[in-house]
VMD Tcl script that draws the C-alpha trace (Angstrom):
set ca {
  {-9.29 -16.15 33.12}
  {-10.37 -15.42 29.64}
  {-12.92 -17.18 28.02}
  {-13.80 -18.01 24.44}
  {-10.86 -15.48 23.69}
  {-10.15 -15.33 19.82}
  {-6.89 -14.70 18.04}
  {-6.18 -11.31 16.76}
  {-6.24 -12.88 13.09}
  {-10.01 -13.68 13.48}
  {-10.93 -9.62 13.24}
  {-8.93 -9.11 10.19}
  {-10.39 -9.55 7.44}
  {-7.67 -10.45 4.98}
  {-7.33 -14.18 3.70}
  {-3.85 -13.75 2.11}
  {-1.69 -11.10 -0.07}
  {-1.04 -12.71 -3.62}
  {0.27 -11.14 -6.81}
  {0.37 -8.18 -5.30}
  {-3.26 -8.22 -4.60}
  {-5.15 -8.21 -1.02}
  {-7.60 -10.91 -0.97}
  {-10.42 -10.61 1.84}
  {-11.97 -13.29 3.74}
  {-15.20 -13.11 1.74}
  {-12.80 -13.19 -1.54}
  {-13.41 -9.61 -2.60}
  {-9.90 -8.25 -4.00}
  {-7.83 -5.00 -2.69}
  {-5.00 -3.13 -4.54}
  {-3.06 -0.70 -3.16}
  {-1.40 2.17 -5.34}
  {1.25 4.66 -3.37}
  {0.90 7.88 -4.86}
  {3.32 11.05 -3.78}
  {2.30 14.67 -2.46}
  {1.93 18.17 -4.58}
  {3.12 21.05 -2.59}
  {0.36 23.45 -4.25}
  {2.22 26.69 -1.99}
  {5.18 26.24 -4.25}
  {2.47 26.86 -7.61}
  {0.79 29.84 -8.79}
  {-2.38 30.69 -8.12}
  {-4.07 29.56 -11.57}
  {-1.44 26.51 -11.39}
  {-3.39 25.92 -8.10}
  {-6.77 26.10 -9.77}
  {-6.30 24.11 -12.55}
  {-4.58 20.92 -10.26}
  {-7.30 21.25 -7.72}
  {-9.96 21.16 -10.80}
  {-8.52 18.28 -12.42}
  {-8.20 16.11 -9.38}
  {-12.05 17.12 -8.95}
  {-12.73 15.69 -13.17}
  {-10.89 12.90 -11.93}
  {-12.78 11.79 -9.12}
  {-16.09 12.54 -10.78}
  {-14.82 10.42 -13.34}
  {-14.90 7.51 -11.67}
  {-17.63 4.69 -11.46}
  {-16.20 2.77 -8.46}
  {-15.20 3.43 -5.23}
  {-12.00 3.78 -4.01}
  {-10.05 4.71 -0.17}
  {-7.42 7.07 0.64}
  {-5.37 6.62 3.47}
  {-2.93 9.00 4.50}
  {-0.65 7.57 7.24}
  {1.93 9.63 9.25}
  {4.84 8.33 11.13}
  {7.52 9.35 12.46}
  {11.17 9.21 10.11}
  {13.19 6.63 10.75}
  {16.56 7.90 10.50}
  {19.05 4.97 11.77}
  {19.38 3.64 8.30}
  {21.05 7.26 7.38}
  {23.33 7.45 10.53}
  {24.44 3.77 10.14}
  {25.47 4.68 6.19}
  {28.02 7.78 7.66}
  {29.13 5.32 10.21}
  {30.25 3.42 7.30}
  {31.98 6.12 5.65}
  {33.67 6.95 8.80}
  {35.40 3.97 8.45}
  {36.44 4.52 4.80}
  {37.65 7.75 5.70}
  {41.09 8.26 5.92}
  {41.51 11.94 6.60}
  {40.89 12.72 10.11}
  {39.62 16.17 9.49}
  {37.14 14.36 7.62}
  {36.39 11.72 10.33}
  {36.24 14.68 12.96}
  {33.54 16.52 10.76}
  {31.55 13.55 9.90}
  {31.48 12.62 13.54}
  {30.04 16.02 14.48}
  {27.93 15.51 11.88}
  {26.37 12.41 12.92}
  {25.65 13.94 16.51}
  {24.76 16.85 14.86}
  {21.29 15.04 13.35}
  {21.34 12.32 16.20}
  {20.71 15.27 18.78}
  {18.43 17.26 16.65}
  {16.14 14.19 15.94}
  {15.43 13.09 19.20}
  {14.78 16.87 20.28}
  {12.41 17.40 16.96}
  {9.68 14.68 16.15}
  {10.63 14.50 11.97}
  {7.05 12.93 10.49}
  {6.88 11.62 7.12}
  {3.39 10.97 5.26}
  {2.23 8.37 2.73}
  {-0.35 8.78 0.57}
  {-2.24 5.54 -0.30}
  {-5.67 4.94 -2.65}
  {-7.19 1.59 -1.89}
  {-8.57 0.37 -5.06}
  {-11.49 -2.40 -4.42}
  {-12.97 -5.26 -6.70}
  {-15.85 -7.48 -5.89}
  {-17.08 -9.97 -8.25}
  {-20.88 -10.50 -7.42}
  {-23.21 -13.54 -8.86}
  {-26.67 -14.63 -8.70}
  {-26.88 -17.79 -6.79}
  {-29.35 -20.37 -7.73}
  {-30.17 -22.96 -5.06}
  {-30.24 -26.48 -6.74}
  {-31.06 -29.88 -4.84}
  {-31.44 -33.29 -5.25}
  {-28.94 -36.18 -6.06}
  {-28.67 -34.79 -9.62}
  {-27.64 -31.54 -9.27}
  {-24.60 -32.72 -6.36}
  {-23.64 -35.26 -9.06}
  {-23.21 -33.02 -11.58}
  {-21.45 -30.13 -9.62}
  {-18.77 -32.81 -8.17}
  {-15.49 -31.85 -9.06}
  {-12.28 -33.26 -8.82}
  {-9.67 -31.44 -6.68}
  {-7.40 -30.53 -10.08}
  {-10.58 -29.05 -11.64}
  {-11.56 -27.28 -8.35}
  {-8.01 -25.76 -8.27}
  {-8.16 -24.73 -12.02}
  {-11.33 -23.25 -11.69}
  {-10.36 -21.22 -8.78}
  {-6.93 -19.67 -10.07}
  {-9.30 -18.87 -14.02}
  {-11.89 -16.78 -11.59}
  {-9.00 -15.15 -9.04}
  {-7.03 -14.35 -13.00}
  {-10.11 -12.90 -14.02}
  {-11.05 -11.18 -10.96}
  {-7.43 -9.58 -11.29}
  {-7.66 -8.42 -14.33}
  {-10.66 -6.42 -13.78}
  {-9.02 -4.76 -10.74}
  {-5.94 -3.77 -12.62}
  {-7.88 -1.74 -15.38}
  {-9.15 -0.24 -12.38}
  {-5.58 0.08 -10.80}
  {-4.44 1.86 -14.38}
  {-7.41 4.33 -14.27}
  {-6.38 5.35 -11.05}
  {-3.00 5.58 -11.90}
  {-4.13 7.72 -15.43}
  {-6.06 9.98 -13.79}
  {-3.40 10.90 -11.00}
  {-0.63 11.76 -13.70}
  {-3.28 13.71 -15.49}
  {-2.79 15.70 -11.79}
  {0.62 15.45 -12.08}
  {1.00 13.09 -9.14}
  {3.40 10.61 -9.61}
  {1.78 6.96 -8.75}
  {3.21 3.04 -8.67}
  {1.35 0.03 -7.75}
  {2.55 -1.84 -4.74}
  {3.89 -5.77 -4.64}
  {3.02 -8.34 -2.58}
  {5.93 -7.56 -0.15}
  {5.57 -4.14 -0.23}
  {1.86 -4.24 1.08}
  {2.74 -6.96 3.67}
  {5.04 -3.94 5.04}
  {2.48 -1.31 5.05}
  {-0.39 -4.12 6.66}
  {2.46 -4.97 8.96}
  {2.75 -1.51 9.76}
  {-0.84 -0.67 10.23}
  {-1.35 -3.39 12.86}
  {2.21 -2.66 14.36}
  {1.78 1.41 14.59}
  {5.23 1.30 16.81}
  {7.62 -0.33 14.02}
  {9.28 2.27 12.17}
  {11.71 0.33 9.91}
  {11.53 0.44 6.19}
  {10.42 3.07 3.99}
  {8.59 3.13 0.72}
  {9.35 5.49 -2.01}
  {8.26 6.41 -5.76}
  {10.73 6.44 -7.84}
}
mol new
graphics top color blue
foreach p $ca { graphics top sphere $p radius 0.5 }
foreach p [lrange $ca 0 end-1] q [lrange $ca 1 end] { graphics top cylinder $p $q radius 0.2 }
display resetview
């Protein structure tokens, strides 16, 4: 028997994912930007130099922090086998039908022989809006600082706004200084980072990709 067991939520330390924004339990703000790879074999030497240099200026550049997570699964390839499937049935030459069926078994066999990985490249950009706290007391001060629930709401989606916007000039640096790399870059949405969290905490799901257009 377990005792004072506590729910799996409890350790993480995300409140909720809105606008496309992680908000943490202590109300500090995460954005997540998805940024694609460089294969620097496939440059020249001095083309090597100069990307490697410029992600360095980049990084020096900045005045925050920021995370990056590479994450490395393994390629989900049903969604591709299901699509010939389909054509299969759309088919109607059977020399076609025969080849796509070979096909199919073809990639089937030669995935589950061959462990095909595919990496994402993520920067976690943070934002935490620190204040100086004043302690206050007496039946003055709680007068005063009563506030109806309206005004309590108001007041708390004007600082999450502002909060926001300061993380997204953040967000656009990040995203300014990658291109200057030539890395292609895009800012994920609310249901896009619920599938990379879900992912994280569910390493055995393999369903759904993300991609850069």
């Amino acid at each position: 028997m377990l005792l004072n067991a506590k729910a799996t939520q409890e350790f993480v330390p995300i409140k909720e994912v809105r606008d496309g924004v992680i908000v943490l339990k202590d109300d500090a703000l995460r954005a997540i930007v998805l940024a694609n790879s460089v294969n620097l074999s496939l440059k020249s030497v001095d083309e090597q130099k100069a990307t490697i240099l410029q992600f360095q200026n980049f990084l020096n550049t900045l005045d925050f922090p920021v995370q990056i997570s590479v994450q490395s699964r393994r390629l989900d390839i049903r969604p591709y086998l299901m699509l010939l499937e389909n054509r299969i049935k759309l088919q109607n030459e059977p020399l076609l039908k025969l080849q796509t069926k070979e096909y199919i078994e073809f990639i089937r066999n030669f995935t589950e022989s061959v462990a095909i990985m595919t990496k994402s490249f993520f920067i976690i950009v943070p934002y935490t809006h620190t204040t100086l706290q004043t302690s206050t007391s007496g039946v003055f001060s709680k007068f005063f600082s009563k506030k109806s629930k309206g005004e309590a709401d108001v007041a708390k989606k004007a600082d999450f706004e502002e909060k926001r916007s300061q993380l997204e000039q953040r967000v656009s640096v990040i995203q300014q200084g990658l291109g200057r790399c030539g890395i292609k870059s895009a800012q994920l949405g609310t249901e896009e980072i619920v599938e990379v969290l879900y992912k994280v905490f569910n390493p055995g799901q393999t369903e759904g990709q993300i991609k850069v257009e």
